[in-house]
N, C-alpha and C positions, 0 to 999 in steps of 0.2 A: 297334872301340872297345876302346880297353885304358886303365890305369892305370900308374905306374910304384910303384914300390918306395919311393921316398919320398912319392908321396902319401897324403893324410891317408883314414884310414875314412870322415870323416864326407864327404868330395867323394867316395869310390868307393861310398856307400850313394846318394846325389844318381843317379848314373850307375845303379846297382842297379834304380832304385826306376821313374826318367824314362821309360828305356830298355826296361821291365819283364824284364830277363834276371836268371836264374839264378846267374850266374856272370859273368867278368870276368878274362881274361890280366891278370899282373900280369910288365913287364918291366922291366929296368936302365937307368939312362940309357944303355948300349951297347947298346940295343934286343933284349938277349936273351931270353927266355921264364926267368923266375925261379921263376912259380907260379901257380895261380891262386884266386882268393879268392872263396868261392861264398855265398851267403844264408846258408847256416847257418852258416859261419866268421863273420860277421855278428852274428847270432843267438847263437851262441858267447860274444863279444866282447861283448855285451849283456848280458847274463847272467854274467858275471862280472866285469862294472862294476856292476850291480846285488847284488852278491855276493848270487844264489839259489842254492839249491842245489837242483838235478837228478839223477836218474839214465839 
């Protein structure tokens, strides 16, 4: 199970959440390994759409 680089957060939280993994390869449409995008890049991402501030 991967994501690509253009898909949206809110289908690679869907896949996150479904699947119950930590984490998710995220590759190019030339199928190369770009990155990958874990629960707390997630979490990250939430949190500063919610603009809270953390330490």
């Amino acid at each position: 199970m991967m994501v690509k680089e253009d898909d949206t957060l809110e289908s690679a939280c869907l896949i996150l959440r479904k699947k119950k993994f930590n984490a998710l390869p995220v590759v190019s449409n030339a199928g190369e390994l770009v990155g990958i995008l874990t629960v707390h890049d997630v979490l990250d991402a939430f949190i500063d759409y919610l603009k809270l501030e953390y330490k």
